[in-house]
C-alpha positions as CSV (number, residue, x, y, z in Angstrom):
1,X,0.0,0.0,0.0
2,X,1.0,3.8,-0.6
3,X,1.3,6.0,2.1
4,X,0.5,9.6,1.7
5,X,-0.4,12.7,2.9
6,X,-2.3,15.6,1.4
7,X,-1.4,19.4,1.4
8,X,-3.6,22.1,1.1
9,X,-3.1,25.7,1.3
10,X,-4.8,29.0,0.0
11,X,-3.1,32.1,0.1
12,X,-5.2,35.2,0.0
13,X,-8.3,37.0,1.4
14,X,-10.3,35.8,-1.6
15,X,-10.1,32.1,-0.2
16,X,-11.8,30.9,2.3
17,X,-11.9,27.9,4.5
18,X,-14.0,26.2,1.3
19,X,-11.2,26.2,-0.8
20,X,-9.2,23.7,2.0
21,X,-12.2,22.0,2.1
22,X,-12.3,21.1,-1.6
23,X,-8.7,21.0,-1.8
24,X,-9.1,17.9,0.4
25,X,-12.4,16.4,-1.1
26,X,-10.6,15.7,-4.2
27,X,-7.0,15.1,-3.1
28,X,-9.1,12.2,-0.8
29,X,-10.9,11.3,-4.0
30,X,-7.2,10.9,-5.9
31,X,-6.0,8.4,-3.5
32,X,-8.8,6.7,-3.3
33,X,-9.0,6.1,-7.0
34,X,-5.4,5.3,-7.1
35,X,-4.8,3.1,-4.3
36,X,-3.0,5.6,-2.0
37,X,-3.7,5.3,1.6
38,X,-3.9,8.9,3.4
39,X,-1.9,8.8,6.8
40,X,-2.0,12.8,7.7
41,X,-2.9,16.0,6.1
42,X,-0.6,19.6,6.5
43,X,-3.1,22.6,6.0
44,X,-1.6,26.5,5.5
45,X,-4.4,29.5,5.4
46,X,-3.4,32.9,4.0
47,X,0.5,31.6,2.8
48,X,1.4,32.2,-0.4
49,X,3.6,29.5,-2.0
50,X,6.4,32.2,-3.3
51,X,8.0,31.6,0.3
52,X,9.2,28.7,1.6
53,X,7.7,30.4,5.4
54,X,5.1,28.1,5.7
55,X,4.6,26.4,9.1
56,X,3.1,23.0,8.0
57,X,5.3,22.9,5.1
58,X,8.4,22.9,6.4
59,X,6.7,20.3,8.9
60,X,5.6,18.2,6.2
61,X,9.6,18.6,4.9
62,X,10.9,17.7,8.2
63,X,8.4,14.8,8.9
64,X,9.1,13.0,5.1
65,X,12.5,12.0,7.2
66,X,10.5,10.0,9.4
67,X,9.4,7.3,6.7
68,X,6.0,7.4,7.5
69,X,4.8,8.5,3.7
70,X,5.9,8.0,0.0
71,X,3.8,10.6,-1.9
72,X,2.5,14.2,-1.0
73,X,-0.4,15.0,-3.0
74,X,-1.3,18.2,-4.0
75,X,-4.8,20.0,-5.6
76,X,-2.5,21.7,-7.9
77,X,1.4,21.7,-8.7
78,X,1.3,25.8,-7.7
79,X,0.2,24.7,-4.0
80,X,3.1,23.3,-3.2
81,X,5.5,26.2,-4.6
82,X,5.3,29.1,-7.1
83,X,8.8,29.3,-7.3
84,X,10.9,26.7,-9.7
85,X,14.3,27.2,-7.2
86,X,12.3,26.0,-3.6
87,X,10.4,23.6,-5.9
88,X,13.8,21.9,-6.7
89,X,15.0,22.1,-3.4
90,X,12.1,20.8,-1.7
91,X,11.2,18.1,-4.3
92,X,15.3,17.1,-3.7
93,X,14.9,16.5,0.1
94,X,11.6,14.5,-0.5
95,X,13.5,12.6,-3.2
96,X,16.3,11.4,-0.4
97,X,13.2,10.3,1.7
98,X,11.8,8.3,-1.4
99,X,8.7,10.8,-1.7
100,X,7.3,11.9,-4.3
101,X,4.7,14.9,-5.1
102,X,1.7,14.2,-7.2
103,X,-1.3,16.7,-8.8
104,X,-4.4,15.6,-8.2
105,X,-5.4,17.4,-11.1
106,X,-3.3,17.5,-13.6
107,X,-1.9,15.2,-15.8
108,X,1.7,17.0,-16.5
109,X,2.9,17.1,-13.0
110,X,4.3,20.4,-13.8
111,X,5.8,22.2,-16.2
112,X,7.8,20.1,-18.5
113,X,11.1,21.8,-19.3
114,X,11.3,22.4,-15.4
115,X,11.3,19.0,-14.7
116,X,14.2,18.1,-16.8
117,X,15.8,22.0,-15.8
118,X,15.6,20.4,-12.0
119,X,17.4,17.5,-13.4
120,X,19.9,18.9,-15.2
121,X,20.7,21.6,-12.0
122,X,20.9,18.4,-9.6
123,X,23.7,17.3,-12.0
124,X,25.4,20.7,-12.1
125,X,25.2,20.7,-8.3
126,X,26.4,16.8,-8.5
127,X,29.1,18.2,-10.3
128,X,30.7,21.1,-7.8
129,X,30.2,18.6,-5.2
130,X,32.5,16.5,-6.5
131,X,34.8,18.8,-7.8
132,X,35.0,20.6,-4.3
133,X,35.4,16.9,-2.9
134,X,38.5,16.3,-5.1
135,X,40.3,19.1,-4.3
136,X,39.4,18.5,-0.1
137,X,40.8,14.7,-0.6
138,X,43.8,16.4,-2.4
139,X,44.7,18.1,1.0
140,X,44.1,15.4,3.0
141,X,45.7,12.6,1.3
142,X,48.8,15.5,1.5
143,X,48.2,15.2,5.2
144,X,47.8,11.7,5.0
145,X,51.0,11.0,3.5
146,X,52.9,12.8,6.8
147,X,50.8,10.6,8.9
148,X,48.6,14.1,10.3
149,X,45.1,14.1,11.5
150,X,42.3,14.6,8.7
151,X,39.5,15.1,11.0
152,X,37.0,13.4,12.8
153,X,36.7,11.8,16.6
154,X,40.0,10.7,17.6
155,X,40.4,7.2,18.8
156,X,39.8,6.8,22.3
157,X,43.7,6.5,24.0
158,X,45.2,8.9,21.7
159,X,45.5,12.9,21.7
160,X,46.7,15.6,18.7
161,X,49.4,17.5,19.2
162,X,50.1,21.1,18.0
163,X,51.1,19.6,14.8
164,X,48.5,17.5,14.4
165,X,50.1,14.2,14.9
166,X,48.6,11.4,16.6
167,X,50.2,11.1,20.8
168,X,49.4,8.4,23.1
169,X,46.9,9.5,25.9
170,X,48.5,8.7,29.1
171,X,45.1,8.6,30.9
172,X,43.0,6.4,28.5
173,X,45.7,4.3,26.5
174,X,45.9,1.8,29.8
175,X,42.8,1.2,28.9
176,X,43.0,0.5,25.4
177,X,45.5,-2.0,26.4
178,X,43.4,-4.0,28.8
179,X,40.3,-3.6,26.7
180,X,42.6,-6.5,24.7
181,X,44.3,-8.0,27.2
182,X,40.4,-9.0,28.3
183,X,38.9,-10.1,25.5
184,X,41.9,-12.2,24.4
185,X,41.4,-13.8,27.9
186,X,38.3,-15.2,27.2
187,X,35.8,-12.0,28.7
188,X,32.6,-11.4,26.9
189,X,32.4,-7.9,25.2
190,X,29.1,-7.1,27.5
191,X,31.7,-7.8,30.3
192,X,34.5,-5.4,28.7
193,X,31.5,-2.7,28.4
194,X,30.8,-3.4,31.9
195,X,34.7,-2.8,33.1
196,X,35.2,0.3,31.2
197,X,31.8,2.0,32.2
198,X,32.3,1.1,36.1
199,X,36.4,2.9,35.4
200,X,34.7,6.1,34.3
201,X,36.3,5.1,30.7
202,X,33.9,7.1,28.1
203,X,34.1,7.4,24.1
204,X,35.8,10.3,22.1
205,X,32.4,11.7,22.4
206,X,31.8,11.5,25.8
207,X,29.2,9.6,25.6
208,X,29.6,5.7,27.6
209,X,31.0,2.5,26.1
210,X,28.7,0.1,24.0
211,X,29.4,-3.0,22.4
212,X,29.3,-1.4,18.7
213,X,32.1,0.7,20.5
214,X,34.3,-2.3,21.6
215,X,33.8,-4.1,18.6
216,X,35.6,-0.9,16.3
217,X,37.8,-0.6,18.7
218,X,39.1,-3.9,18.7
219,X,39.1,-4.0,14.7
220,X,41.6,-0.6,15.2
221,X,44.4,-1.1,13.2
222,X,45.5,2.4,14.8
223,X,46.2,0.8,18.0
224,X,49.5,-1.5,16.5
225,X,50.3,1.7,14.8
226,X,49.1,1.5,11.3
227,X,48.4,5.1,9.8
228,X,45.5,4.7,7.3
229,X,43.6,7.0,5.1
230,X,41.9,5.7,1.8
231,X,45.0,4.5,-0.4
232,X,47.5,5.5,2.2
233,X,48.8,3.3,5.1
234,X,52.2,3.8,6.9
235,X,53.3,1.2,9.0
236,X,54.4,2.4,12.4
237,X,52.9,5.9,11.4
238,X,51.1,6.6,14.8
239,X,52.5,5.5,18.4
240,X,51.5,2.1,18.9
241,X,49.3,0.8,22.3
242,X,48.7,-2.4,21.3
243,X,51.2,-5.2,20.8
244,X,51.1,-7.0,17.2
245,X,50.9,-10.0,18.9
246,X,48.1,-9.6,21.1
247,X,46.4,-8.0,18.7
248,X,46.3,-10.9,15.7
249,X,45.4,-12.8,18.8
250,X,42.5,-11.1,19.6
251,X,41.8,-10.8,15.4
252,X,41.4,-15.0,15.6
253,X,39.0,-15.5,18.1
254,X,36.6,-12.3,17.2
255,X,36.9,-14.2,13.9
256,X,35.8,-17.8,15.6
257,X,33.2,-16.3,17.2
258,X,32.0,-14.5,14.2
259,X,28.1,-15.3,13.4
260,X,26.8,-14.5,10.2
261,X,24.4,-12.0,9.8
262,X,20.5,-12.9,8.7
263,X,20.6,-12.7,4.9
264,X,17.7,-9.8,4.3
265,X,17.0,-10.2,0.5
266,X,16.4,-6.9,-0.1
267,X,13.3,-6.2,-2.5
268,X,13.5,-4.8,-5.6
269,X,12.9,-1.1,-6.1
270,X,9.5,-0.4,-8.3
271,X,10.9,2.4,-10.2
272,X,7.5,3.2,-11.9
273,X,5.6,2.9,-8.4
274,X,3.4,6.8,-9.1
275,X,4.1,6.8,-12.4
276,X,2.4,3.7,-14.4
277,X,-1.3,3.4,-14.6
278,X,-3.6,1.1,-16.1
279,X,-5.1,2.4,-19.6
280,X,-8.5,0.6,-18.6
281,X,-9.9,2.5,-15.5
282,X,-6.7,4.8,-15.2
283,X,-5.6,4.1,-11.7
284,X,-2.1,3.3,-10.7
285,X,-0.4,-0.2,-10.7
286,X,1.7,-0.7,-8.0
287,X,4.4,-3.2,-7.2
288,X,3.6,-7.0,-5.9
289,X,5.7,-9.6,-5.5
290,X,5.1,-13.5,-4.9
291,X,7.1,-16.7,-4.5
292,X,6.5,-19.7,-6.9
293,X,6.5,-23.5,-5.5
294,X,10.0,-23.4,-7.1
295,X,10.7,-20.6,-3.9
296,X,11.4,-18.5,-7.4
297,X,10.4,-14.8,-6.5
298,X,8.1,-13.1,-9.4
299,X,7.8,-9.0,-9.2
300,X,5.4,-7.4,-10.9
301,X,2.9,-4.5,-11.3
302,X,-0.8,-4.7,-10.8
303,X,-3.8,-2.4,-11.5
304,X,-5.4,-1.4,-7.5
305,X,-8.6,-1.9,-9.6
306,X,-8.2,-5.2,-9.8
307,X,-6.4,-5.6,-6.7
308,X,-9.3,-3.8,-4.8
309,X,-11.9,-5.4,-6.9
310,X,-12.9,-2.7,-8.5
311,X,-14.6,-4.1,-11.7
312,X,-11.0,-3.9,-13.6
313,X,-9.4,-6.6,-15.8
314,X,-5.9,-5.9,-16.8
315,X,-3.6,-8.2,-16.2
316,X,-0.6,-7.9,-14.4
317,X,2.6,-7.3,-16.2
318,X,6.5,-8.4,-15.7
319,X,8.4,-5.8,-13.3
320,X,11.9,-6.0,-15.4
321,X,9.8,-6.4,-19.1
322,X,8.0,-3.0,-18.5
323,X,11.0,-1.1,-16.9
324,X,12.8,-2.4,-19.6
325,X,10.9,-0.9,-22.2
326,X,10.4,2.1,-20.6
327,X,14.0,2.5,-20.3
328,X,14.3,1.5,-23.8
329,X,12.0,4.5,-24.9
330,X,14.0,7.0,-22.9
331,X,17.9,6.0,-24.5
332,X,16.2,6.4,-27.9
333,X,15.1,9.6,-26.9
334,X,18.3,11.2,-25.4
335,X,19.9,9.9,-28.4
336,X,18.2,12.1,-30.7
337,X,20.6,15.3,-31.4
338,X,17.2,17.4,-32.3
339,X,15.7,16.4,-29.5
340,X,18.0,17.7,-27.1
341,X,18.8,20.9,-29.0
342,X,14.9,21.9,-28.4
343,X,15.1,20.8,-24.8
344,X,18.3,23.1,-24.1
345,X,16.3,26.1,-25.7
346,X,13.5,25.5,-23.3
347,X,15.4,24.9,-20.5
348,X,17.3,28.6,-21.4
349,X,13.7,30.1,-21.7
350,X,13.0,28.7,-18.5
351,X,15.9,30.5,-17.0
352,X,15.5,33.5,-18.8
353,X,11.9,33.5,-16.6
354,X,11.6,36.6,-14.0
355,X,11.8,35.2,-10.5
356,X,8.8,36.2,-9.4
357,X,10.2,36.6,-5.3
358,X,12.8,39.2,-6.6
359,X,10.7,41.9,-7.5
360,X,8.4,41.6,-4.3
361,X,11.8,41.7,-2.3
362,X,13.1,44.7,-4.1
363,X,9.8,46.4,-3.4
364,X,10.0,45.8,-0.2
365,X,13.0,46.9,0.4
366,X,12.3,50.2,-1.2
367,X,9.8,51.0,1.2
368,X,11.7,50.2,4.1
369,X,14.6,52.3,3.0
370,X,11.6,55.4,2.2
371,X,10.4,54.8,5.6
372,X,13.9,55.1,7.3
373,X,14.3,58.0,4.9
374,X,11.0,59.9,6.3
375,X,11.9,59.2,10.1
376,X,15.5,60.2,9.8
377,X,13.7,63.8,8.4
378,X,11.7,63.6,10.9
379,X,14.3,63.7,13.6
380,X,16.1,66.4,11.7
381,X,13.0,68.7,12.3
382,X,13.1,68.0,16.1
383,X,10.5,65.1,16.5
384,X,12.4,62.5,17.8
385,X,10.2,60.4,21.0
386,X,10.9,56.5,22.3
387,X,8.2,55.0,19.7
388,X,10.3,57.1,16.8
389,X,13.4,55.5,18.2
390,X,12.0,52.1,18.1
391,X,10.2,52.7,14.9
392,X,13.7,53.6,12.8
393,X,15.6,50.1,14.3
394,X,13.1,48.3,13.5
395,X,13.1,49.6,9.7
396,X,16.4,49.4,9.8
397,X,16.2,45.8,11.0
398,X,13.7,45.0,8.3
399,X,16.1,46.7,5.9
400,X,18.9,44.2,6.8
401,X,16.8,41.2,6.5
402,X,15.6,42.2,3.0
403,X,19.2,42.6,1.7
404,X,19.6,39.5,2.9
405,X,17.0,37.7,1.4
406,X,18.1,39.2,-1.5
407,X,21.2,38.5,-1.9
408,X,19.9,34.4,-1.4
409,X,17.7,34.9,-4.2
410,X,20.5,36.5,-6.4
411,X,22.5,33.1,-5.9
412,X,20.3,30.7,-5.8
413,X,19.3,31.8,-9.5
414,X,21.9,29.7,-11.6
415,X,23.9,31.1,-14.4
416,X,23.7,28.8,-17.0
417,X,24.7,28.8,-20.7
418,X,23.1,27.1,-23.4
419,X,26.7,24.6,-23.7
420,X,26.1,24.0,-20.0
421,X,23.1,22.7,-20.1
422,X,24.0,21.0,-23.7
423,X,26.7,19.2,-21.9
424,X,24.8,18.2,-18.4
425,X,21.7,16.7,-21.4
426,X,24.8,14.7,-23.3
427,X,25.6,13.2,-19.7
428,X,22.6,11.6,-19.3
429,X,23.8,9.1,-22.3
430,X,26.8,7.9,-20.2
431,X,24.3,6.9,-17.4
432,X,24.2,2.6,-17.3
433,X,20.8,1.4,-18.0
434,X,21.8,-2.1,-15.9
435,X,22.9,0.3,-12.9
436,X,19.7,0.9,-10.5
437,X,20.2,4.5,-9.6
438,X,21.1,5.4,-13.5
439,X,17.9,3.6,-14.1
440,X,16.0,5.8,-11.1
441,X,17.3,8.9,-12.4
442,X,16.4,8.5,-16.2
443,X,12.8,7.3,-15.3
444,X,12.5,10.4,-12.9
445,X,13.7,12.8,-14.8
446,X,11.9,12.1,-18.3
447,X,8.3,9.9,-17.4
448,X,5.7,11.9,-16.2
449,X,3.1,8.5,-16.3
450,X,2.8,5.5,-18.5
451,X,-0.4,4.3,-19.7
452,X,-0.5,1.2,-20.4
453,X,-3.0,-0.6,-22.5
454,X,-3.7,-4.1,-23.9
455,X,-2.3,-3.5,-26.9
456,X,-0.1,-0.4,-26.7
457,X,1.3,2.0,-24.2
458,X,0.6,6.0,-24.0
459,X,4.3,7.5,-22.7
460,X,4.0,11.0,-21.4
461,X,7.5,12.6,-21.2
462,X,8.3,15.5,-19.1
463,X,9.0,18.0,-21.8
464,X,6.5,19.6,-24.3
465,X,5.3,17.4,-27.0
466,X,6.5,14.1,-25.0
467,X,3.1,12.0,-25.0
468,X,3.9,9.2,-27.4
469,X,1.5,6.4,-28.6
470,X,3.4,2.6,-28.7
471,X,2.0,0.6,-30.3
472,X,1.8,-3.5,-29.4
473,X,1.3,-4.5,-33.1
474,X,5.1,-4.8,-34.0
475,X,6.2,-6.1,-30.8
476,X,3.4,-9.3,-31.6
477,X,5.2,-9.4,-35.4
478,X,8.2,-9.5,-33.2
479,X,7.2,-12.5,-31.4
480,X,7.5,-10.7,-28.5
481,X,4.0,-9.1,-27.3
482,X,2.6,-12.1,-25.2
483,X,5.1,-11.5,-22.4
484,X,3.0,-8.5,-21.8
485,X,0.2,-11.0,-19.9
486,X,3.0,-13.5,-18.4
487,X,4.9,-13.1,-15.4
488,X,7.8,-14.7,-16.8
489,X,10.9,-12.8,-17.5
490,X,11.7,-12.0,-21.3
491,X,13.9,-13.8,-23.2
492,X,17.1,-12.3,-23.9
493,X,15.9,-13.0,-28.1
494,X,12.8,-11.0,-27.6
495,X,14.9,-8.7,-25.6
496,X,17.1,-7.9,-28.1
497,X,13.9,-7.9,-30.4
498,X,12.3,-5.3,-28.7
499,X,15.5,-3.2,-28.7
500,X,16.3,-3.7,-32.9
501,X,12.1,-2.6,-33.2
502,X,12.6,0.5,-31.0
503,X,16.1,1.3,-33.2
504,X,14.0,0.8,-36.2
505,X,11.2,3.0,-35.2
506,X,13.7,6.4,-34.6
507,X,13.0,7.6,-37.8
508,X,16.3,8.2,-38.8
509,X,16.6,10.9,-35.2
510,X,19.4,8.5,-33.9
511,X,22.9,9.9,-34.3
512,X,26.2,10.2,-32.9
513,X,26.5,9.9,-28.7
514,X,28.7,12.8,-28.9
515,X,27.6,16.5,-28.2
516,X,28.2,18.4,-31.1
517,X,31.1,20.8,-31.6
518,X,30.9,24.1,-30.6
């Protein structure tokens, strides 16, 4: 089942309380139809959604972290944010929660060319990550190399000096020592923890000794006086506490006594989970799973009408086949030069948009700096009282958080030139199609929904233009169309089928991988 909660808000005097009420009434009657059961509902009167300042937003934000719900679902894409840079940033945090905002109402889930400009932005910010992350692990694997702190809690029985070189804690190293002495002896770890609590011994934090503790610390390579740092280890690098032998001691019977961990098969991620729906009564299909008499494990999607039965009759279809072909779909698309030419002049129109939060800002901040204006004349002429006083640092105060707020908006607004984004749209051809977060990110950021019929599929891309009938027909001449009503996985010839007939249907838009010169 899908978990999710509904956001309403209405942001001026000419709504009232109705317009939450019907807000609700058909967010309620979205789930419903789509299988998607509501666990809460965050409600903001008189809040416009060109600021991020709204209480039960920014609860909703902080409570996604909690794992209690996978889609927000909204009347209308504007009532969750009016502005395309808090949209991104928003939508990003719910995306690390695995949660994902849906319209109720429409069938684009916003504008297009935003949808792939968010994209293309999350790589650019990938990007600067990296690069900044580089050049930090270029200083520290400097520091590395002359055996010198990098950071982080120091290991309990060792101190820095001034020159950031690892010491031996005369008060705490003792007890590093008989931590090992102890367990080599035959002592439980619970009894260790016991011993070094009851000595006053605490962790680099502070906080008391736990068996997770004594267990890294007895792995500690640090403690025989092994430096290490990613690439980089230097034997006798740091003082040692430990003895070698005592330690490989202890190494052989944590390894006896190792048990090994239940195996959790994870389950498969339903990358199409909000996005696929059945072309028969139009709700979603969400992700099943069952287990043969083999013990083989089958994953699939399935239509809530029939799972709720609801009067529906479409039959479930093959988790990998549809993925597949969705997949499929998209690396024919990002392969197509004039296709990504039109998307990078979209994208540079949506740029080139006025942020609409500037302009109120600036306002603003012009009447604050007329009002501090008219008091400071005001004083000139003699009138100057406690309330006056207050008055002017309180404008002035407002004057200083506006500059603020505008400089944030000044940044956040990225730069970008037409090559930029040309090159971030190329990079989405390098992403591996066999790699599950390649796969999560291409489905994201180009499927809106799949429809998917009996005998073809309706794609909806998120750019202008990008619904696209599929038909069924060929894939049948392919020998390939029956897999659609079998839970068995394709064949790797009808695979490969599949992939010649979507080749041979690019009329002629498939050319070279490379971005073009210039």
């Amino acid at each position: 089942m899908i978990r999710g909660v509904i956001y309403a808000r209405y942001s001026s005097d000419a709504q009232r309380e109705e317009s939450i009420d019907a807000q609700i009434r058909e967010n309620t009657a979205f789930a419903q139809r789509s299988g998607i059961e509501i666990v809460g509902t965050y409600i903001d009167r008189a809040l416009s959604a060109k600021t991020d300042n709204r209480p039960e937003f920014q609860q909703m934000i902080r409570d996604s972290a909690k794992k209690k719900f996978d889609v927000v679902i909204v009347w209308r894409l504007d009532r969750f944010s009016r502005n395309r840079y808090d949209s991104a940033k928003y939508k990003a945090i719910l995306k690390k929660n695995n949660v994902r905002v849906i319209s109720a109402t429409e069938n684009i889930s916003e504008n297009p060319e935003g949808i792939l400009l968010e994209s293309v932005l999350e790589g650019y910010a990938e990007y600067f990550s990296a690069e900044l992350a580089v050049k930090v692990t270029r200083g520290m694997v400097e520091n590395a190399l002359k055996a010198k702190y990098n950071g982080g809690t120091v290991p309990l029985g060792y101190t820095i000096d001034e020159n950031n070189h690892f010491q031996i804690d005369p008060i705490t190293a003792p007890a590093i020592l008989e931590m090992f002495e102890m367990y080599a002896s035959g002592f439980t770890m619970q009894e260790i923890v016991d011993t070094m609590n009851a000595m006053g011994i605490r962790s680099g934090r502070g906080n008391l000794i736990t068996v997770n503790g004594v267990t890294r610390m007895l792995h500690n390579r640090k403690y025989i006086g092994e430096y290490c740092f990613q690439d980089v280890v230097i034997p006798n690098g740091v003082p040692a506490i430990v003895p070698q032998e005592l330690f490989d001691r202890v190494q052989e019977r944590m390894a006896s006594n190792h048990k090994a961990p239940a195996k959790h098969k994870a389950e498969d991620e339903y990358l199409l989970t909000t996005k696929l729906f059945c072309g028969c009564c139009q709700r979603m299909m969400v992700g099943e799973s069952g287990t043969s008499r083999t013990g083989q494990t089958h994953r699939y999607y399935k239509c809530i009408g029939v799972k709720k039965h609801l009067g529906c009759d479409k039959k479930s279809v093959k988790k990998d086949w549809i993925e597949d072909l969705v997949l499929m779909y998209i690396r024919k698309l990002i392969f197509d030069d004039e296709l990504i030419e039109k998307l990078a002049d979209r994208m540079m129109e949506e740029l080139g948009k006025e942020n609409t939060t500037l302009p109120l800002l600036r306002r603003n901040l012009a009447e604050a700096e007329k009002g501090i204006e008219n008091m400071l004349n005001a004083i000139q002429m003699g009138i100057f009282t406690p309330s006056t006083k207050q008055r002017l640092e309180d404008l002035e105060q407002q004057r200083k958080d506006l500059s603020l707020q505008i400089a944030k908006e000044e940044l956040a607004q990225p730069t970008l030139t037409r090559e930029q984004i040309l090159f971030w749209l190329y990079r989405f051809r390098e992403l591996n199609p066999e790699k599950t977060e390649h796969r999560r990110r291409l489905i994201n950021s180009f499927v809106n929904a799949v429809y998917l019929y009996d005998d073809y599929f309706v794609f909806v891309g998120n750019y202008k233009d990008g619904t696209k009938t599929i038909s069924f027909a060929e894939l049948e001449a392919a020998g390939i169309g029956s897999v659609l009503n079998a839970l068995s996985v394709p064949t790797k010839e009808r695979a490969n089928a599949l992939s010649f007939l979507l080749a041979r249907r690019k009329d002629g838009l498939e050319r070279a991988t490379q971005p073009k010169a210039g």
